[in-house]
C-alpha positions as CSV (number, residue, x, y, z in Angstrom):
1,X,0.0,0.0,0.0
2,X,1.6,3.7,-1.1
3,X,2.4,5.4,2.0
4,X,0.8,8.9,2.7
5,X,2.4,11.6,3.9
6,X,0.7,13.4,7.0
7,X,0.7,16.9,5.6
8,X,-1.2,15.5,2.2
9,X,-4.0,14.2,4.4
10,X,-7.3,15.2,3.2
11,X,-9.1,14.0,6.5
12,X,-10.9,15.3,8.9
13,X,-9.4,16.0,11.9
14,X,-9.8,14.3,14.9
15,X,-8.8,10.5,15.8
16,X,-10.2,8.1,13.0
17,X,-12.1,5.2,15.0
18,X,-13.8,2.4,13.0
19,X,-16.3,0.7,14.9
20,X,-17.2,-2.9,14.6
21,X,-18.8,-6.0,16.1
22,X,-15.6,-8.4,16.1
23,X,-12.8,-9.4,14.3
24,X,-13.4,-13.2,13.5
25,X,-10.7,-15.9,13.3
26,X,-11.1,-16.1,9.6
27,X,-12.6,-12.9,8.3
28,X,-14.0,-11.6,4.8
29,X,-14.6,-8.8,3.0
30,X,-16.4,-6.3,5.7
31,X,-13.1,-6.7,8.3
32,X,-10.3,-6.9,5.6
33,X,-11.8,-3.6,4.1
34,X,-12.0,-1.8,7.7
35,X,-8.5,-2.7,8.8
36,X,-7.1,-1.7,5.4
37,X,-9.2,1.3,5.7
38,X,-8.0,2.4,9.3
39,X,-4.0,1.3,8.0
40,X,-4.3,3.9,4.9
41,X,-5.9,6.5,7.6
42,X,-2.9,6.0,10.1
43,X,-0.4,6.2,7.3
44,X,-1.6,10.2,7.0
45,X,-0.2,10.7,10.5
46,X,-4.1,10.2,12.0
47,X,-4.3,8.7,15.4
48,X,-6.5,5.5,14.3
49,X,-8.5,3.0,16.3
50,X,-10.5,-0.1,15.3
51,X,-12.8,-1.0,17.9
52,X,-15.0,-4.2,19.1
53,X,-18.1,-4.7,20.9
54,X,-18.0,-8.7,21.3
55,X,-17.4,-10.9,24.3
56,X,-14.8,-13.0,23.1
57,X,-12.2,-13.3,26.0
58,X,-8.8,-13.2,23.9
59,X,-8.6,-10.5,22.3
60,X,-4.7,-10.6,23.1
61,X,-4.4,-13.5,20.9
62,X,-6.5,-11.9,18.2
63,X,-4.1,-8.5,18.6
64,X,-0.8,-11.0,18.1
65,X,-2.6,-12.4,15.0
66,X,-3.0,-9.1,13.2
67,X,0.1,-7.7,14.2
68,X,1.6,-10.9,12.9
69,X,0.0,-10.6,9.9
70,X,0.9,-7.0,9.3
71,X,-2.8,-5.8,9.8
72,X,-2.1,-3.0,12.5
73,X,0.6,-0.7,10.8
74,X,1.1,2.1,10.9
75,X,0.4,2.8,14.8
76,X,-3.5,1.3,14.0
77,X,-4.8,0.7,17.6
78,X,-7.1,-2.4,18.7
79,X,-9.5,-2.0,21.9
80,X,-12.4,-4.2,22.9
81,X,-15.0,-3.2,25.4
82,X,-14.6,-6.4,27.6
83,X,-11.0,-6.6,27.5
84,X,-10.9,-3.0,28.7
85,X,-13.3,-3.8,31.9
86,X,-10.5,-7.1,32.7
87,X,-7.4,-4.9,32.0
88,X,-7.8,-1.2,33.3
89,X,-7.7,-0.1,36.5
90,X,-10.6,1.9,37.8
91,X,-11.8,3.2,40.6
92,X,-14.3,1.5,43.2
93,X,-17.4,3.5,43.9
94,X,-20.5,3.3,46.4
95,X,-22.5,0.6,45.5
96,X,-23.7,-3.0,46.4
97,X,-21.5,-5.3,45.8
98,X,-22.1,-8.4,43.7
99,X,-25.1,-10.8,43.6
100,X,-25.0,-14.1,44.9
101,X,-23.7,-16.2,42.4
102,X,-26.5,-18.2,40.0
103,X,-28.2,-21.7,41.1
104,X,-27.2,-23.7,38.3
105,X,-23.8,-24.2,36.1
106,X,-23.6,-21.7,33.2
107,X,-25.3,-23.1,29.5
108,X,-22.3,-22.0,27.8
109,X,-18.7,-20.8,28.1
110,X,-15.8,-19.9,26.5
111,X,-12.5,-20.0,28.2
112,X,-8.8,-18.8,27.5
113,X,-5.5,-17.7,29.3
114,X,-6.7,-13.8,29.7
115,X,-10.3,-14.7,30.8
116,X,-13.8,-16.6,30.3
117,X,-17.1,-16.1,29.7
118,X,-19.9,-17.7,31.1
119,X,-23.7,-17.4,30.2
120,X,-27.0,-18.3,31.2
121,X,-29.9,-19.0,28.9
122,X,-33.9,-18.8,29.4
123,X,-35.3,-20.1,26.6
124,X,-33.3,-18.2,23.9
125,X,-32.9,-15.2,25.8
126,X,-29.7,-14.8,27.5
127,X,-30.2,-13.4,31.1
128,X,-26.9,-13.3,33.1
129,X,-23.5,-13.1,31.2
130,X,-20.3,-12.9,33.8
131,X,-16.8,-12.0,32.0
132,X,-13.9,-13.1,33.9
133,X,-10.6,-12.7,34.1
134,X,-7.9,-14.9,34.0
135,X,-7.0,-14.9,37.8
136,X,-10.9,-15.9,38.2
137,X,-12.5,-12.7,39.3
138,X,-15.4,-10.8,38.4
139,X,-14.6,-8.0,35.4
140,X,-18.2,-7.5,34.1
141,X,-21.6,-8.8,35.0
142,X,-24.5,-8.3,32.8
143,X,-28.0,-9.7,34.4
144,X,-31.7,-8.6,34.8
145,X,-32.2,-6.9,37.9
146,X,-35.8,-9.1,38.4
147,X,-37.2,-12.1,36.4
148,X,-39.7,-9.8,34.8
149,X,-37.3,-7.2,33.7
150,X,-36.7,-7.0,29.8
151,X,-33.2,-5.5,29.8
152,X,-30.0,-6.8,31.6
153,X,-28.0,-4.0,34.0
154,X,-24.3,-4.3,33.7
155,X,-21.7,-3.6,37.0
156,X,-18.0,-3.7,36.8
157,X,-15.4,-4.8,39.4
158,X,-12.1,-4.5,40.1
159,X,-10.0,-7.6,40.7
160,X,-11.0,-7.2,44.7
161,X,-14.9,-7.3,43.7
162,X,-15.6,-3.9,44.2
163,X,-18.1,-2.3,42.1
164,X,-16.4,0.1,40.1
165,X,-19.5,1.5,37.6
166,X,-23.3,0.3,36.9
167,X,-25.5,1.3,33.9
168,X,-29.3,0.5,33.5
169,X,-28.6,-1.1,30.2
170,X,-26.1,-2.7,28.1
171,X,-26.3,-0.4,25.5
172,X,-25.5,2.8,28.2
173,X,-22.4,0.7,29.4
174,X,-21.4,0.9,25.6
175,X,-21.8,3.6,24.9
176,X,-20.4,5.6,28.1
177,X,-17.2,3.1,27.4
178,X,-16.9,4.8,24.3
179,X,-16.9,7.8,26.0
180,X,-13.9,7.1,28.2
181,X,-12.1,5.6,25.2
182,X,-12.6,9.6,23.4
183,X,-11.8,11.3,26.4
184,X,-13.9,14.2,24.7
185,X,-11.5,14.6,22.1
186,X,-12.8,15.3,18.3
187,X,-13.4,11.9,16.9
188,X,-14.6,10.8,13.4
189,X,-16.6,7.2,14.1
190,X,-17.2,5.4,11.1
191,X,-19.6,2.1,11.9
192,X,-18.7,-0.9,9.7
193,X,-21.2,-3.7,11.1
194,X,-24.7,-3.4,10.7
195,X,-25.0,-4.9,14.1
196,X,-23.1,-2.2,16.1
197,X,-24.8,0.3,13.8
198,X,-28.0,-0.4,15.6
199,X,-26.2,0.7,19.3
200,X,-24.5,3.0,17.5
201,X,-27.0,5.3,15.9
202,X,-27.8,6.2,19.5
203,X,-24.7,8.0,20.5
204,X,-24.6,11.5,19.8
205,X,-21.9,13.5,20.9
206,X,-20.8,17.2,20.6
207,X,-17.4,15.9,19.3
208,X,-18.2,13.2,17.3
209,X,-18.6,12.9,13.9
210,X,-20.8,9.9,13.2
211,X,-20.4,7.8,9.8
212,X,-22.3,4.4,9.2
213,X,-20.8,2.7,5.9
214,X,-23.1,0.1,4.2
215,X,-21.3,-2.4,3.1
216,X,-23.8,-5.2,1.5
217,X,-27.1,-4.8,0.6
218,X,-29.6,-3.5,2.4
219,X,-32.7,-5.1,0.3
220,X,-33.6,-8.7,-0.1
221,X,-34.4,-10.4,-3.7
222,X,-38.4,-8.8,-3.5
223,X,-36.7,-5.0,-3.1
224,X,-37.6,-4.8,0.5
225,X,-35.8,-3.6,3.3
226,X,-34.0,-6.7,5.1
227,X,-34.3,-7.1,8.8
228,X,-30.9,-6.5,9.9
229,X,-31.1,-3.2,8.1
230,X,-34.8,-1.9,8.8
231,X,-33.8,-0.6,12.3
232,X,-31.2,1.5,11.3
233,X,-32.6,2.3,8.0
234,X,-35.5,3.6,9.6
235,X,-33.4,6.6,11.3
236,X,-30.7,7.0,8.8
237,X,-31.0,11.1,9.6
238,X,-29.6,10.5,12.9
239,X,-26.4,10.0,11.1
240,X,-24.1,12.6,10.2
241,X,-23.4,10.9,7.0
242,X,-24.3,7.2,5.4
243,X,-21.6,6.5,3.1
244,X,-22.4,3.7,0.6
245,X,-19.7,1.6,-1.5
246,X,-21.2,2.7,-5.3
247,X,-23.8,4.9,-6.1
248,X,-26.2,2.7,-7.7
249,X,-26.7,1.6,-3.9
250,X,-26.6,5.1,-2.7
251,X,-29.4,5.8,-5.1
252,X,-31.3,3.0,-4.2
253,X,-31.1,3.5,-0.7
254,X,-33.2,6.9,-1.5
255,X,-36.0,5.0,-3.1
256,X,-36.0,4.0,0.7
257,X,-36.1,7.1,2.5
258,X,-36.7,9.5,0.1
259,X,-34.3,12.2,1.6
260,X,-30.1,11.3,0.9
261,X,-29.0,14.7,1.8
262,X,-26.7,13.1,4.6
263,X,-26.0,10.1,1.2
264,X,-22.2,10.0,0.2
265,X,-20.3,7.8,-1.5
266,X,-16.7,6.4,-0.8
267,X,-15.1,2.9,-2.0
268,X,-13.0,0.6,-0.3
269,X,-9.4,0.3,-0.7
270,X,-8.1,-2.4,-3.0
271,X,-4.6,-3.6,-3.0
272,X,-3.3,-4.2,-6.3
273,X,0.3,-5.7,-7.4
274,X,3.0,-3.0,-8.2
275,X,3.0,-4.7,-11.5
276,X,0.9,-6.5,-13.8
277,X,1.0,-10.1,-13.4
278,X,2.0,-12.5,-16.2
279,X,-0.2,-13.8,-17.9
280,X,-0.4,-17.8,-16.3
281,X,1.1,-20.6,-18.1
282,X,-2.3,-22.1,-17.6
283,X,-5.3,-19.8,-19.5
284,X,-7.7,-22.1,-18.5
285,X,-7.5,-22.0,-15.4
286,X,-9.7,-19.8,-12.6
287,X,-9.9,-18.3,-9.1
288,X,-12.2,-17.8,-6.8
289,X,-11.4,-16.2,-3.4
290,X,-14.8,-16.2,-1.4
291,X,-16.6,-16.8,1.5
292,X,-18.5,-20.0,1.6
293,X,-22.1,-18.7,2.3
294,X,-25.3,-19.5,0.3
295,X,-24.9,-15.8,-0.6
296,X,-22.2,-16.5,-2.6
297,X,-23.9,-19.2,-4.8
298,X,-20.5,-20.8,-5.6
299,X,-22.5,-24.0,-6.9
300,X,-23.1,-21.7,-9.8
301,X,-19.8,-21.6,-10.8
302,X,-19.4,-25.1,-10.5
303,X,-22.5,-25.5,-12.9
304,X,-20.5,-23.2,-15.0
305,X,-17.1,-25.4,-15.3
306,X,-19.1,-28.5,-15.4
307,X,-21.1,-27.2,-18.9
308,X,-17.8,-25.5,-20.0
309,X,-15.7,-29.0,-19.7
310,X,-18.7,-30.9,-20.9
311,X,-18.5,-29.0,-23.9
312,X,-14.4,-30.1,-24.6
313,X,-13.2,-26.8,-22.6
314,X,-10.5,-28.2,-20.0
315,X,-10.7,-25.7,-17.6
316,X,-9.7,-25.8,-13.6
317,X,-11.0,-24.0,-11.0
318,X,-9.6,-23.4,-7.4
319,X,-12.0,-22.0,-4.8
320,X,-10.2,-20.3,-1.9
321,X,-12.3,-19.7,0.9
322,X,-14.2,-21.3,4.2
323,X,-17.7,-21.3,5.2
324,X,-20.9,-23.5,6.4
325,X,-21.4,-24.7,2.8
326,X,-17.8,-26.0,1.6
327,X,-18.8,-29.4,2.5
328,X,-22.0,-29.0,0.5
329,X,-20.3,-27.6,-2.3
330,X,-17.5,-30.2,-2.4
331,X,-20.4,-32.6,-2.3
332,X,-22.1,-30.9,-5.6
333,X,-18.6,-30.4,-7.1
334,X,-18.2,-34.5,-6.8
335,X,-21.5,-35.3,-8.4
336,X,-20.4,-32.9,-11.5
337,X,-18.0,-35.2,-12.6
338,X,-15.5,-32.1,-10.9
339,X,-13.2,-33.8,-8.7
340,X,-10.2,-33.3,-10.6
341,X,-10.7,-30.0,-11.9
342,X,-12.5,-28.3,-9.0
343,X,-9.9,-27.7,-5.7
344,X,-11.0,-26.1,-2.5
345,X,-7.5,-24.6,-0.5
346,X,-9.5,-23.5,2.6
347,X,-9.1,-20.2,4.2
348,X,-6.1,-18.3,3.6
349,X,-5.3,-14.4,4.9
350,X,-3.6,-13.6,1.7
351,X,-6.1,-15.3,-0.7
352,X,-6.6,-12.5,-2.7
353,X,-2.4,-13.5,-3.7
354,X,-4.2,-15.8,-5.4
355,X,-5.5,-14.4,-8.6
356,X,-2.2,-14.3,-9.9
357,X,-2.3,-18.1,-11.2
358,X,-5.8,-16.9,-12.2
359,X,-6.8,-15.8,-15.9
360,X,-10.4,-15.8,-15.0
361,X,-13.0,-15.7,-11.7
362,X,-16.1,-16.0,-11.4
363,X,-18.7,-13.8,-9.1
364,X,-22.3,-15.2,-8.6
365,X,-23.5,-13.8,-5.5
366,X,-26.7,-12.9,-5.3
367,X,-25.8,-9.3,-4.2
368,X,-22.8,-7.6,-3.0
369,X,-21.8,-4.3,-1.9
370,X,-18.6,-3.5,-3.7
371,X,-17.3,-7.1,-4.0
372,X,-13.6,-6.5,-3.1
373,X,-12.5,-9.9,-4.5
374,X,-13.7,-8.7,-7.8
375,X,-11.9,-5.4,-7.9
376,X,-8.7,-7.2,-6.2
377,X,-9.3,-10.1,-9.1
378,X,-9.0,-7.4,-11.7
379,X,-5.7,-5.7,-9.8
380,X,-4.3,-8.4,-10.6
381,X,-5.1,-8.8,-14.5
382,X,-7.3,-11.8,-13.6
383,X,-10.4,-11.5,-16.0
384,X,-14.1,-11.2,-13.9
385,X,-17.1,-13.0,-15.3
386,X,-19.8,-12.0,-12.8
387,X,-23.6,-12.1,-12.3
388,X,-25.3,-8.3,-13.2
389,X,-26.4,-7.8,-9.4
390,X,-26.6,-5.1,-6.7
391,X,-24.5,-3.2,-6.6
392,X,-21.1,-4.0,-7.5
393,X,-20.5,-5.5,-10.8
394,X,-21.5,-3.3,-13.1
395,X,-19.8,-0.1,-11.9
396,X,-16.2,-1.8,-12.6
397,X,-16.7,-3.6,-15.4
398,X,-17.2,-2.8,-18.6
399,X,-19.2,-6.2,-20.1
400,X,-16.5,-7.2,-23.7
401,X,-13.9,-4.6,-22.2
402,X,-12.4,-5.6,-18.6
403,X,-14.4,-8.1,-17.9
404,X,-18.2,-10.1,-18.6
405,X,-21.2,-9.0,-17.2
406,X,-23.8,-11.6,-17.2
407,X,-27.9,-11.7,-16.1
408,X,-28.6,-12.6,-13.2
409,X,-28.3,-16.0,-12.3
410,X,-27.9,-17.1,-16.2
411,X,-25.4,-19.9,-15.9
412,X,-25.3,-21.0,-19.5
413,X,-24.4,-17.1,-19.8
414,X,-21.2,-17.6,-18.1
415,X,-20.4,-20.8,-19.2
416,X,-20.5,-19.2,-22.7
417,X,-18.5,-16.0,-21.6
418,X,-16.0,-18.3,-19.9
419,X,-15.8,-20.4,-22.9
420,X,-15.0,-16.8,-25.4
421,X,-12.4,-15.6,-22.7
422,X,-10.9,-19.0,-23.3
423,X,-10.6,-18.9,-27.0
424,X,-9.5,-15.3,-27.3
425,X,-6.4,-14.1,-28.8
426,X,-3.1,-12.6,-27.6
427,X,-3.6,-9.0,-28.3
428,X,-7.3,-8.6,-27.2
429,X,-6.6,-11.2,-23.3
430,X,-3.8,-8.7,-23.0
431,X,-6.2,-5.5,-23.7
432,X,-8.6,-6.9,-21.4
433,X,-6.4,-7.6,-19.0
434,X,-5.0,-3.8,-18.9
435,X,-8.2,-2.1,-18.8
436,X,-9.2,-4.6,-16.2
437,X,-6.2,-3.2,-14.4
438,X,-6.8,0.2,-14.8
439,X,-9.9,0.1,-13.5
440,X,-8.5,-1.5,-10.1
441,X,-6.2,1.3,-10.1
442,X,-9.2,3.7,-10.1
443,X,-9.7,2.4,-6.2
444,X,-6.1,3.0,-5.3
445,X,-5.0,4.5,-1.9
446,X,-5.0,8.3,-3.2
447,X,-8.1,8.1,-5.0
448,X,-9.9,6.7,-1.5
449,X,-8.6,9.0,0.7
450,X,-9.6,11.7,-1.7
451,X,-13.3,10.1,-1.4
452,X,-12.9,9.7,2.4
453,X,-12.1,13.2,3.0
454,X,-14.6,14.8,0.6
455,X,-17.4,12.7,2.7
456,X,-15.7,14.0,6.2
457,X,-15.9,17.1,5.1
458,X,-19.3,17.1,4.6
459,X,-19.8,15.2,7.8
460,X,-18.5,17.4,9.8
461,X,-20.5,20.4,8.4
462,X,-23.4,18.2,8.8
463,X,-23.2,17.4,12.3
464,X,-22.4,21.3,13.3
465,X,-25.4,22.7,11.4
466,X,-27.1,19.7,13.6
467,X,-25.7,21.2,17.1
468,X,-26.1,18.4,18.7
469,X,-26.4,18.0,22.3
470,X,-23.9,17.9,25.4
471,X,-22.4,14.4,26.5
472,X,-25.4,13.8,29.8
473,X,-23.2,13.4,32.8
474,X,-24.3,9.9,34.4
475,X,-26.5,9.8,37.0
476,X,-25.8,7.1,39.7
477,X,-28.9,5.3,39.3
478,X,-28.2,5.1,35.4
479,X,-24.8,4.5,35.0
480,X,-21.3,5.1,35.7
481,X,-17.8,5.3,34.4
482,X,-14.8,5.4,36.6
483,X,-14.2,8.8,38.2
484,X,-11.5,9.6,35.7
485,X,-13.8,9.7,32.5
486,X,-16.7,11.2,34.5
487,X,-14.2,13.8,34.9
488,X,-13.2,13.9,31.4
489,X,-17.0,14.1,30.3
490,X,-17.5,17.2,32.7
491,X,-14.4,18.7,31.0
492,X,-16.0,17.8,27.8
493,X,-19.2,20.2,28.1
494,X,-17.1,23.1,29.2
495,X,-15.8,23.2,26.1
496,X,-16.5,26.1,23.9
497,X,-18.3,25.3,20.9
């Protein structure tokens, strides 16, 4: 990735904080995007942090993996909300101490060196969560204050058991957390998952900018708003801006709301070799680097190869990538007759290294929001065959130029485009190839901080003209941080404006 030079930065500024659920063991499209993302951001001399709402008690081992992996340069900070609670020392305060401890063994745990978590289950509802830490003691409790009560309260301790802060709700002990992570500094929060999106389009803060970026789709196959989305979708003016990856989708997301003032558009950042691959020894043979989701309808490609051989084309595909439905699709690719042609290498962190033995891929998702594998495929001078769906595809490629763009779900479409990319000649695979490059090159570093810091811009004037209110100080019976960030949050409202 081209390093950026502080004083070019066209950011807004303030600390850059991308907010998410988790970071999974083996992640996709949606993490790889933010931590690239936040690692251009620090490069510009920003102060940058990434941080996580789950429960998951290693976040130390998930740190080391990143670092190891090169995911946090540049200074890019990682903090999650539990591991904060086991980790930091805060104050005690008045308060009762903790309850007695539950009846019955917990319905599900998970334990490693720095901690555990333990919860208990009614039904589906979970009631009582306890996060430990590794020496045993109580770091965070979560638990309804009475059988009948529909939300779960939330008190921290130190590692004596001393109370050290209480909220009425989980969502206040987020969001004050997030306060004492700030410290009332000018921040620029830009929400990744659509999960934390729903807590997040709550918090309003006089020095906060407030960002959610979409990345998938927000409709189902009938046009209407999914259920994950609606909540959030409802309210989208309580956002400062709603960045979306194309704007087909940003214009389709008005047909939703009717009113985009607060609509930009920015793209993800797609790492592309310094140089154009050559061209593989093998033409015939493909790449696909995907999650393994019903989503991604891989078993259409495999439909695809299968006609394609069937018809005397010997082509090979690899299929890089994990997911609930591998085993189902090596299944399908056996009863194709594709056990020899077809191989599935599994997860790897550098998949998209892939494409280079790659002349061709194959996208037939049923929607996507930028689809970074395609753009990353096309870095690389791997040629795209992909379905015509929201809201990708079409605005890189350039159907007969850098790439095929097929009807939806028309798999005798792409086996006949994948057959025509077989058979053509020198001159025209190498044309294709270079404008398929070129277009890559259009989601570079510069061009994506240029887009990011058009969209802060407006933002930022946004959420002025909005004059949002003070940070409320926490009342006891409500909530609490440690003395230290109530303090900060006091300072924070004598602030001029």
């Amino acid at each position: 990735m081209t390093v950026v030079r502080a004083s070019a930065s066209p950011l807004a500024p303030g600390r850059q904080v991308a907010v998410t659920w988790g970071i999974p063991d083996r992640f996709g499209g949606m993490t790889s995007a933010l931590l690239r993302r936040s690692r251009l951001f620090a490069q510009t001399g920003a102060a940058t942090t990434v941080v996580t709402l789950e429960d998951r008690p290693d976040y130390d081992v998930v740190r080391a993996r990143l670092r190891e992996r090169g995911e946090l340069e540049g200074g890019v900070e990682l903090r999650n909300i539990y591991e904060d609670f086991r980790i930091a020392h805060r104050e005690p305060i008045d308060a009762p101490a903790a309850p007695a401890a539950p009846a019955r063994p917990a319905d599900d745990e998970a334990v490693s060196p720095a901690g555990a978590v333990h919860r208990w289950r009614e039904g589906a509802e979970v009631v009582r969560v306890e996060h430990r830490r590794a020496d045993g003691s109580l770091a965070v409790l979560e638990s309804r204050p009475h059988p009948e009560a529909a939300k779960r309260t939330v008190t921290t301790f130190d590692p004596a058991g001393r109370p050290t802060g209480r909220w009425s709700t989980v969502r206040r002990f987020r969001l004050a957390w997030l306060d004492e992570v700030l410290g009332g500094a000018p921040a620029i929060l830009v929400v990744d998952s659509k999960v934390a999106a729903r807590v997040l389009q709550h918090y309003r803060r006089r020095h906060v900018t407030l960002i959610h970026l979409v990345h998938g789709a927000h409709t189902d196959r009938a046009g209407r708003l999914t259920p994950l989305r609606r909540e959030v979708f409802e309210h989208l003016d309580r956002w400062d801006a709603v960045a979306f990856l194309t704007d087909r989708q940003r214009l389709a997301a008005m047909t939703h709301v009717g009113d985009g003032r607060n609509f930009v558009s920015v793209s993800n950042v797609v790492t592309i070799p310094e140089r154009m691959p050559r061209l593989p020894p093998d033409r015939l043979h493909g790449v696909i680097a995907s999650g393994l989701s019903r989503r991604k309808r891989i078993e259409h490609a495999l439909e695809a190869v299968a006609r394609v051989r069937a018809l005397g084309v010997p082509v090979t595909l690899e299929v890089v990538g994990d997911g609930p439905q591998r085993r189902p699709l090596e299944a399908e690719a056996r009863r194709l007759g594709l056990a020899e042609a077809v191989t599935f290498t599994g997860y790897s962190p550098r998949g998209a290294e892939r494409f280079r033995d790659g002349a061709w891929t194959l996208l037939t998702s049923r929607s996507e929001g930028e689809s970074l594998s395609l753009l990353e495929a096309m870095g690389a001078g791997c040629l795209p065959i992909a379905y015509d769906i929201p809201y990708g595809p079409a605005d890189a490629i350039h159907h007969g130029r850098s790439g095929y763009l097929i009807p939806d779900a028309d798999v005798a479409g792409v086996a006949s485009a994948l057959i025509a990319l077989c058979e053509l000649d020198e001159d025209r695979l190498a044309a294709m190839r270079s404008a398929a490059r070129q277009v890559a090159q259009g989601y570079g570093p510069d061009a994506v901080l240029s887009k990011w810091g058009r969209a802060q811009a407006a933002a930022v004037r946004r959420h002025a003209e909005r004059q949002p209110p003070p940070p409320p100080l926490l009342r006891r019976a409500a909530g609490r941080v440690s003395r230290a960030a109530a303090r900060a949050l006091r300072g924070s409202r004598r602030r001029p404006r």
